[in-house]
CHARMM-style PDB file with segment names, atoms N, HN, CA, C and O in Angstrom:
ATOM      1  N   UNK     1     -17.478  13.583 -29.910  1.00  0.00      PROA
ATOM      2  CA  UNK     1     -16.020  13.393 -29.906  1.00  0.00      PROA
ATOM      3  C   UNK     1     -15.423  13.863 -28.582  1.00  0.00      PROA
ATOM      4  O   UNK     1     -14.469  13.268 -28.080  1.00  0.00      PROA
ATOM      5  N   UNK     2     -15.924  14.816 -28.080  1.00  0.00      PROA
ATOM      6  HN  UNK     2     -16.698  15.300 -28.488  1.00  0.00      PROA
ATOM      7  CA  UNK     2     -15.496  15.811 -26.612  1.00  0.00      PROA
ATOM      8  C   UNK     2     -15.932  14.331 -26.020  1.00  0.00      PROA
ATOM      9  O   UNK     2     -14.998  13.536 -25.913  1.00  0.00      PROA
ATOM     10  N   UNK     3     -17.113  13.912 -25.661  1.00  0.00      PROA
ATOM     11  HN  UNK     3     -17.872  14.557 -25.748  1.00  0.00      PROA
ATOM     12  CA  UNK     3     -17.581  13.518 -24.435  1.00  0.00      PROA
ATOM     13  C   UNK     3     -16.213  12.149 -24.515  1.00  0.00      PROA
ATOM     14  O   UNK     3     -15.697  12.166 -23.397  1.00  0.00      PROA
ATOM     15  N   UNK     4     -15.672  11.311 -25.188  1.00  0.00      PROA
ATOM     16  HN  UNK     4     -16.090  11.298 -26.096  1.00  0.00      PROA
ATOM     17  CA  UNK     4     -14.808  10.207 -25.666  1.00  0.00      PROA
ATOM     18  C   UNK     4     -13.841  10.811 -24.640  1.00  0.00      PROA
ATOM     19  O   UNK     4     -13.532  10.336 -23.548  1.00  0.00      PROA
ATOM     20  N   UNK     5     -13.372  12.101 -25.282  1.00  0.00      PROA
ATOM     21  HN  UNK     5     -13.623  12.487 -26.169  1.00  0.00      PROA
ATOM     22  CA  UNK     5     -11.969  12.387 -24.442  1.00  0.00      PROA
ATOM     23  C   UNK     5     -12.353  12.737 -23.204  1.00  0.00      PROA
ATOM     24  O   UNK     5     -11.370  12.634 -22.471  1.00  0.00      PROA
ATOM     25  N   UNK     6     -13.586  13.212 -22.429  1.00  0.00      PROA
ATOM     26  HN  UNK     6     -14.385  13.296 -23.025  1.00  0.00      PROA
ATOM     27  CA  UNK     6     -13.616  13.207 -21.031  1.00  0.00      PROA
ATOM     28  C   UNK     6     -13.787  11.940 -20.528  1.00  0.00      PROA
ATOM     29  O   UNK     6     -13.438  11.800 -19.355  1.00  0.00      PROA
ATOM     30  N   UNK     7     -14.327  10.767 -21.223  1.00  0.00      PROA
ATOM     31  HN  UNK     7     -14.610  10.881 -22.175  1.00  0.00      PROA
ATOM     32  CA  UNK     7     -14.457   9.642 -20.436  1.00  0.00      PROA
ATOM     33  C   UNK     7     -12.670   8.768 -20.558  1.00  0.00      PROA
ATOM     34  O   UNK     7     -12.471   7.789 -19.838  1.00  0.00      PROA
ATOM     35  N   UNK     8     -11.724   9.193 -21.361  1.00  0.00      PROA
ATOM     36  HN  UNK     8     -11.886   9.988 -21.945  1.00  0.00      PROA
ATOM     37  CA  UNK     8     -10.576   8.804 -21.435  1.00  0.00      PROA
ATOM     38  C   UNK     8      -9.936   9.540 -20.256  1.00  0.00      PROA
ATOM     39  O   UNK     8      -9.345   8.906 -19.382  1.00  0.00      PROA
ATOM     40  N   UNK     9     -10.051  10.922 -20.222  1.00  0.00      PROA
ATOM     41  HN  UNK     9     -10.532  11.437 -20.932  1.00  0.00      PROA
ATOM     42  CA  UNK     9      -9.210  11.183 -18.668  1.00  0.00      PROA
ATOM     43  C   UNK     9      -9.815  10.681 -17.432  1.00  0.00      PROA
ATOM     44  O   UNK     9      -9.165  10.279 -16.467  1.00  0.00      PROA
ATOM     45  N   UNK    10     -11.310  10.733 -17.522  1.00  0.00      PROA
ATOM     46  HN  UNK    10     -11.838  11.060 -18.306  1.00  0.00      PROA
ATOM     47  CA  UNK    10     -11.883  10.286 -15.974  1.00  0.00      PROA
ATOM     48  C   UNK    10     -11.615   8.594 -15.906  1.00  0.00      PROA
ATOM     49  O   UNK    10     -11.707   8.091 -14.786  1.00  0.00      PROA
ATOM     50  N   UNK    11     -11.302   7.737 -17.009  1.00  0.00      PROA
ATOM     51  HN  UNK    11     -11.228   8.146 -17.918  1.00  0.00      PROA
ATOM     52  CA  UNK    11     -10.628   6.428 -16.661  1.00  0.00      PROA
ATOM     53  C   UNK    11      -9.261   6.467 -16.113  1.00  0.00      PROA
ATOM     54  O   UNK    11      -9.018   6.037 -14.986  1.00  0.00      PROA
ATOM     55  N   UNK    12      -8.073   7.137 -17.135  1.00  0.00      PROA
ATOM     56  HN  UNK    12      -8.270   7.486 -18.051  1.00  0.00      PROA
ATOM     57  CA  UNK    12      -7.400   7.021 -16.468  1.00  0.00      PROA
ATOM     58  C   UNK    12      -6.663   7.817 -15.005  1.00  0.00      PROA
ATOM     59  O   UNK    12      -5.680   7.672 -14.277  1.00  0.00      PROA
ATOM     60  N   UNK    13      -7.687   8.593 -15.129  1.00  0.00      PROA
ATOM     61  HN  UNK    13      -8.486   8.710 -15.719  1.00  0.00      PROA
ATOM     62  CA  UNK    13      -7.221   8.982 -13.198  1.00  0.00      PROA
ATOM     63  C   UNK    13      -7.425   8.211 -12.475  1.00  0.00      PROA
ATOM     64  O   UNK    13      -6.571   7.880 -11.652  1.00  0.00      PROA
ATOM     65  N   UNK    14      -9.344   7.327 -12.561  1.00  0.00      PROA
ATOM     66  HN  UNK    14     -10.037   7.596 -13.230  1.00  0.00      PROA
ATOM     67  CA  UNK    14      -9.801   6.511 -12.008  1.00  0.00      PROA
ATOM     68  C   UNK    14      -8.487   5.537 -11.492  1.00  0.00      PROA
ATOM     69  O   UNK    14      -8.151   5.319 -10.328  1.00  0.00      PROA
ATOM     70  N   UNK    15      -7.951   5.102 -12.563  1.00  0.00      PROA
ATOM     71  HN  UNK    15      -8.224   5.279 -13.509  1.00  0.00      PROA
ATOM     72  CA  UNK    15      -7.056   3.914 -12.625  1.00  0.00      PROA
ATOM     73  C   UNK    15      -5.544   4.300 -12.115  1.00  0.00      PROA
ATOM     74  O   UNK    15      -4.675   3.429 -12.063  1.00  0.00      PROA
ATOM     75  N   UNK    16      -5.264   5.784 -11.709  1.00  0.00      PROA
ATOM     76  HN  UNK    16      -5.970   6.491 -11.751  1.00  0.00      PROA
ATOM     77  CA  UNK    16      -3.983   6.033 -11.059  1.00  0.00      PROA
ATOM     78  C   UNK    16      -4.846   5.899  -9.723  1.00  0.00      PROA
ATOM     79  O   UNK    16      -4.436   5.280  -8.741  1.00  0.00      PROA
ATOM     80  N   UNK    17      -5.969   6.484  -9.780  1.00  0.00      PROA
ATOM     81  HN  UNK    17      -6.302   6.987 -10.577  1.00  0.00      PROA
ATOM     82  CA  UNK    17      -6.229   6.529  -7.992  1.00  0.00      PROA
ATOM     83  C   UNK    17      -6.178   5.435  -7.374  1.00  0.00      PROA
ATOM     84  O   UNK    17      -5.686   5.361  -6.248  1.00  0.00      PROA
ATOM     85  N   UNK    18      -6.783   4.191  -8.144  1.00  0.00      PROA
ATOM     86  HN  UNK    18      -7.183   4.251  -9.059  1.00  0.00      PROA
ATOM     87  CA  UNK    18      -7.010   3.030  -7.856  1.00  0.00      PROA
ATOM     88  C   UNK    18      -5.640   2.441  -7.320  1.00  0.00      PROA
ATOM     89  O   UNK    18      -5.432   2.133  -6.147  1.00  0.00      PROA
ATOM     90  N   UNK    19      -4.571   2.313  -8.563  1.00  0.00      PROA
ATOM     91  HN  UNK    19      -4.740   2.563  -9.516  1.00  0.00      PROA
ATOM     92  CA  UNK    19      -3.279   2.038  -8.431  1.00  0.00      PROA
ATOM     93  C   UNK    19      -2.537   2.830  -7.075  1.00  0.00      PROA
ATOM     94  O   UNK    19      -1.810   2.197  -6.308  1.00  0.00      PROA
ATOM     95  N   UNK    20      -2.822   4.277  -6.899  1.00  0.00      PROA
ATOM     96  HN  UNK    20      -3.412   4.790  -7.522  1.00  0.00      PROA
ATOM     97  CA  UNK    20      -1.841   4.511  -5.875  1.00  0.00      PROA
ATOM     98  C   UNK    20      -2.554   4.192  -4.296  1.00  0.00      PROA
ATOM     99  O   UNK    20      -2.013   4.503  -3.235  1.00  0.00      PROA
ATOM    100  N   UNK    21      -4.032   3.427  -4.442  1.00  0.00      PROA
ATOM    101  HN  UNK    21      -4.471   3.174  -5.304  1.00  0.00      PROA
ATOM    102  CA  UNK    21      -4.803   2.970  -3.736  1.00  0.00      PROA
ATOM    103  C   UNK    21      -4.274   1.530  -2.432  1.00  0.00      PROA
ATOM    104  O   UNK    21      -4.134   1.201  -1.254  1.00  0.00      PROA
ATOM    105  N   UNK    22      -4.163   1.108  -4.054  1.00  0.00      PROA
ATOM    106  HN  UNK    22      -4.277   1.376  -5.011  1.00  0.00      PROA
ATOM    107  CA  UNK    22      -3.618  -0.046  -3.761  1.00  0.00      PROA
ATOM    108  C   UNK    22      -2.080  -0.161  -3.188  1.00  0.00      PROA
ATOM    109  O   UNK    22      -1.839  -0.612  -2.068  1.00  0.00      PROA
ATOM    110  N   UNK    23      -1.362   0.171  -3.839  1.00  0.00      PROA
ATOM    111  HN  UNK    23      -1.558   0.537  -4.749  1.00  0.00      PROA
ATOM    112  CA  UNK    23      -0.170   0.564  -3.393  1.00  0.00      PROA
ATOM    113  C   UNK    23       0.349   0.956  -1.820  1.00  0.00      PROA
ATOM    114  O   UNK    23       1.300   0.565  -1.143  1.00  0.00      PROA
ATOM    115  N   UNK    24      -0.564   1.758  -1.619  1.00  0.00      PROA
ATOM    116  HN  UNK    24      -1.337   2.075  -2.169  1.00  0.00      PROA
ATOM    117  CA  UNK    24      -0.856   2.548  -0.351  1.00  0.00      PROA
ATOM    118  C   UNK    24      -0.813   1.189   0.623  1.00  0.00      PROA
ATOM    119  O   UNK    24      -0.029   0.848   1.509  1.00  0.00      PROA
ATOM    120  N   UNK    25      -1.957   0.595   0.084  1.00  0.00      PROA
ATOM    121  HN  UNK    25      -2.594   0.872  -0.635  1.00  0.00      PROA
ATOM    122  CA  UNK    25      -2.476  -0.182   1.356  1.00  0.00      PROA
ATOM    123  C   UNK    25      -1.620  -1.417   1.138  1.00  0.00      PROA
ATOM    124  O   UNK    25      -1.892  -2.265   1.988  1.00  0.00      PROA
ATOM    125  N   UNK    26      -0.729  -1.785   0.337  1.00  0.00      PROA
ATOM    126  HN  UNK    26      -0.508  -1.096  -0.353  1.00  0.00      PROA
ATOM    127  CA  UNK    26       0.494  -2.802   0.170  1.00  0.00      PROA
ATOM    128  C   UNK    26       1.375  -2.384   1.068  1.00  0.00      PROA
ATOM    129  O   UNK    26       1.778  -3.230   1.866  1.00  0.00      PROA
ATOM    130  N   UNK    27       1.943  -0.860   1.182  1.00  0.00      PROA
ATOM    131  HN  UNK    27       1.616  -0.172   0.534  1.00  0.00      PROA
ATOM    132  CA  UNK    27       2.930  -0.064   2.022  1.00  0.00      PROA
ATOM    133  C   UNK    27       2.185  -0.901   3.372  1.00  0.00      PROA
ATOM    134  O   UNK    27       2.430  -2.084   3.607  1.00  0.00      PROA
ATOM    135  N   UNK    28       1.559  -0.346   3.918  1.00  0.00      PROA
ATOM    136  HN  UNK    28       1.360   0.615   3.726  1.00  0.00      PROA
ATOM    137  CA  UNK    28       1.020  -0.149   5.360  1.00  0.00      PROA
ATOM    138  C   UNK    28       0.776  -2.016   5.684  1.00  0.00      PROA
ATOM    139  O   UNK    28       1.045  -2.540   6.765  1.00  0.00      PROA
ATOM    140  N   UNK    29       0.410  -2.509   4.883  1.00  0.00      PROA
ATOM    141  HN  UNK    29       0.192  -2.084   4.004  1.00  0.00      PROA
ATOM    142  CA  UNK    29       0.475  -4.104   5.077  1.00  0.00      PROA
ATOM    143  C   UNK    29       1.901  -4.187   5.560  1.00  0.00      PROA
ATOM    144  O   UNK    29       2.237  -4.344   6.734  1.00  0.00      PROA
ATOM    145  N   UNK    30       2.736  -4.057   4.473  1.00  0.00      PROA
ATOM    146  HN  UNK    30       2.463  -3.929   3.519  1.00  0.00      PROA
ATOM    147  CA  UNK    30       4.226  -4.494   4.371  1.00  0.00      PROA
ATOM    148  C   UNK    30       4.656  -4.417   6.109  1.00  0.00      PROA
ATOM    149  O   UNK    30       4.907  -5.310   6.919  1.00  0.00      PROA
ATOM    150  N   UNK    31       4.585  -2.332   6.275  1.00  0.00      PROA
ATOM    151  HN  UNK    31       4.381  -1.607   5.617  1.00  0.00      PROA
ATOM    152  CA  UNK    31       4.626  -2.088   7.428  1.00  0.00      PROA
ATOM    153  C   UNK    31       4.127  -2.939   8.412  1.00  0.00      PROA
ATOM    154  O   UNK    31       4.989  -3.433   9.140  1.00  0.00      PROA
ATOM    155  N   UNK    32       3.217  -3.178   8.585  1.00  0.00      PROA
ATOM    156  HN  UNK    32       2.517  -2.778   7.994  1.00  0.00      PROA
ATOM    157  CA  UNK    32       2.780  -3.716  10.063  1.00  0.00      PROA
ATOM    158  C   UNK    32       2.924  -4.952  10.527  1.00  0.00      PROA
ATOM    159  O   UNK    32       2.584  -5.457  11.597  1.00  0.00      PROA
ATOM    160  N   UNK    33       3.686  -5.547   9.220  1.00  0.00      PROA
ATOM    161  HN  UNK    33       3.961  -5.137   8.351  1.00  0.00      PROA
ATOM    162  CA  UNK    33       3.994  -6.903   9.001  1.00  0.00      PROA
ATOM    163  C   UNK    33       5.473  -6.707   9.453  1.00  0.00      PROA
ATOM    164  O   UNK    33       5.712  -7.200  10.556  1.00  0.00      PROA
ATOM    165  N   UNK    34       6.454  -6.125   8.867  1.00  0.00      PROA
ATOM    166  HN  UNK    34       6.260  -5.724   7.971  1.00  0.00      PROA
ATOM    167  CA  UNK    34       7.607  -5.505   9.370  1.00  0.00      PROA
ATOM    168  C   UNK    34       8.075  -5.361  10.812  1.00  0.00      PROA
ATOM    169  O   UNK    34       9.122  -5.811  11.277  1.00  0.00      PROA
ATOM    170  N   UNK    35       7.107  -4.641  11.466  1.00  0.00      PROA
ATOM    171  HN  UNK    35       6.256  -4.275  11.088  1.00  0.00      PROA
ATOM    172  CA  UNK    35       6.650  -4.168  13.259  1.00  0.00      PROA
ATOM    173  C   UNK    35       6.439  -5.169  13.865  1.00  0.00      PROA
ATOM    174  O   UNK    35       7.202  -5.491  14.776  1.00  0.00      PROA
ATOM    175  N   UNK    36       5.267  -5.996  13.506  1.00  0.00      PROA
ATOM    176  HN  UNK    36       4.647  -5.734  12.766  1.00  0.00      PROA
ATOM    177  CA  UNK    36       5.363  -6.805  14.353  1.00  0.00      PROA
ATOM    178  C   UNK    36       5.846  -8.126  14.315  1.00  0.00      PROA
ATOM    179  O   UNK    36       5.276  -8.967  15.010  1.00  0.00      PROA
ATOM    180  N   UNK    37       6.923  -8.479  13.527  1.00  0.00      PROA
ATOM    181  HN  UNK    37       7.386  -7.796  12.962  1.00  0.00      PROA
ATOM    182  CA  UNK    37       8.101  -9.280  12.759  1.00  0.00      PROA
ATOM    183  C   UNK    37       9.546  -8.568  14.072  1.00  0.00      PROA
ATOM    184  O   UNK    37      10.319  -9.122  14.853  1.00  0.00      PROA
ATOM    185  N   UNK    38       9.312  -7.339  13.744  1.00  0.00      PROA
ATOM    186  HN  UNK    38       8.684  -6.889  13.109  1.00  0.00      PROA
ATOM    187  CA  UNK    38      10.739  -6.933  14.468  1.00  0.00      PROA
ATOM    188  C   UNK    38      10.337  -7.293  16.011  1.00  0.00      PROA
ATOM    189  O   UNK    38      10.856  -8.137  16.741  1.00  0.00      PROA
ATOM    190  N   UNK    39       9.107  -6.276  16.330  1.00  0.00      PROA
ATOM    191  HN  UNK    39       8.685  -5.590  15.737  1.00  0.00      PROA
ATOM    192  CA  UNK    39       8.584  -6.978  17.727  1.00  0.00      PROA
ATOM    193  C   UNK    39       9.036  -8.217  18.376  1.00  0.00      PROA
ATOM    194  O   UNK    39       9.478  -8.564  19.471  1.00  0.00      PROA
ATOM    195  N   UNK    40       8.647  -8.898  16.890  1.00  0.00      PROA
ATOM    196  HN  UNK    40       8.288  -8.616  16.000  1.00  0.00      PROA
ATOM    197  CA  UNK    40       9.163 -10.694  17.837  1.00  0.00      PROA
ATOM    198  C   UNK    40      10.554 -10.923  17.954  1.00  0.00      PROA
ATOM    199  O   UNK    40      11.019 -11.364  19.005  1.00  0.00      PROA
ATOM    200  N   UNK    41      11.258 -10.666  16.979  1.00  0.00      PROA
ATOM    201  HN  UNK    41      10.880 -10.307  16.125  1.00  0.00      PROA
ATOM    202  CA  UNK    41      12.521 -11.065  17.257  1.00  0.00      PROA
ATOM    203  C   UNK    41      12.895  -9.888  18.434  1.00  0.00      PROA
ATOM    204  O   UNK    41      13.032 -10.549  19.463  1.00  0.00      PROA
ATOM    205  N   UNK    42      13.117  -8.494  18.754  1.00  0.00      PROA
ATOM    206  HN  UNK    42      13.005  -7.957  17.919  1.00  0.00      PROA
ATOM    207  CA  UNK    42      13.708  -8.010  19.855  1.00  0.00      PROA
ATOM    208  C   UNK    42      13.319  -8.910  21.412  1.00  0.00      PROA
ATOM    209  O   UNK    42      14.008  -9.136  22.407  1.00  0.00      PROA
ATOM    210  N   UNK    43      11.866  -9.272  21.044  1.00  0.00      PROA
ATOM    211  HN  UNK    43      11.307  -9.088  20.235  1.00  0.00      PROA
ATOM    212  CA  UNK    43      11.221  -9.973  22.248  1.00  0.00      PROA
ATOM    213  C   UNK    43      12.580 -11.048  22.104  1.00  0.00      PROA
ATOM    214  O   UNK    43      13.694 -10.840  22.585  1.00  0.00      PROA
ATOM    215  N   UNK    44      12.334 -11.741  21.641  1.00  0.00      PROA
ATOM    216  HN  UNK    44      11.429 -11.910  21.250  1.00  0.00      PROA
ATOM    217  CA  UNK    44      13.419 -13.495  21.252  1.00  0.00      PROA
ATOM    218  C   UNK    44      14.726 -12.595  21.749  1.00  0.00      PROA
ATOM    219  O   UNK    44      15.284 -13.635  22.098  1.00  0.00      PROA
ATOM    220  N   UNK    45      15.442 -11.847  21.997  1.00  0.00      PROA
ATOM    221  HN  UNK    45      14.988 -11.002  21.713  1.00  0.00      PROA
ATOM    222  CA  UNK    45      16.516 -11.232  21.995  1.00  0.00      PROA
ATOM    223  C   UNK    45      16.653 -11.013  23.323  1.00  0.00      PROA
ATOM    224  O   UNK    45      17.751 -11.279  23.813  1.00  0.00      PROA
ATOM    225  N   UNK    46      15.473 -10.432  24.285  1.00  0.00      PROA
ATOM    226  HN  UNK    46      14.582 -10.216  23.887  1.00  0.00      PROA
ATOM    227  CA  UNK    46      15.516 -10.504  25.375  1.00  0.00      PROA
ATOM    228  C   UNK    46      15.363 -11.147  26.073  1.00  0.00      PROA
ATOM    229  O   UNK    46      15.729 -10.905  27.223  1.00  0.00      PROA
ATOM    230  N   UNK    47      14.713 -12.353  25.723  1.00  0.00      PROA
ATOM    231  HN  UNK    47      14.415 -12.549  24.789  1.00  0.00      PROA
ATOM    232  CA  UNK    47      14.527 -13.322  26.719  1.00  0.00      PROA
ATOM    233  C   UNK    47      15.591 -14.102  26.095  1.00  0.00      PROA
ATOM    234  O   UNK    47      15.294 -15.280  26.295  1.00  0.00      PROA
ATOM    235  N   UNK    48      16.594 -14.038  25.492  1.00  0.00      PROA
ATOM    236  HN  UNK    48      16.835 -13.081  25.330  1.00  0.00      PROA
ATOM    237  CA  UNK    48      17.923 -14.807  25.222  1.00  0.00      PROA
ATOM    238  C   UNK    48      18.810 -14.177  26.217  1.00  0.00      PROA
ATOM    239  O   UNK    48      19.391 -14.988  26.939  1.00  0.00      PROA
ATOM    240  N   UNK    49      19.047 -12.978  26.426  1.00  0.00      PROA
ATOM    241  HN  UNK    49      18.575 -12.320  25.840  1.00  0.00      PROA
ATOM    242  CA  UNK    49      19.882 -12.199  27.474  1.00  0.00      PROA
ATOM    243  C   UNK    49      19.650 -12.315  28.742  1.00  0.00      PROA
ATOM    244  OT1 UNK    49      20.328 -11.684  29.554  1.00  0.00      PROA
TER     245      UNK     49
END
């Protein structure tokens, strides 16, 4: 009965780590997608001026 409930917490941590895993690496996508999005348009901005 013990061993049930240790394999129920070591899933669901598994599955927050995973989740804030993922998450993570959605942020930093988003980011660098963001950067070099703004990049282009300031570029487009200066060579308009």
């Amino acid at each position: 009965h013990q061993a049930t409930k240790i394999d129920l917490v070591s899933v669901s941590l598994g599955s927050v780590g995973i989740l804030t895993a993922v998450l993570l690496v959605v942020l930093v996508i988003t980011l660098l997608l963001v950067n070099r999005h703004h990049k282009r348009q300031t570029k487009q901005l200066s060579e308009k001026m």
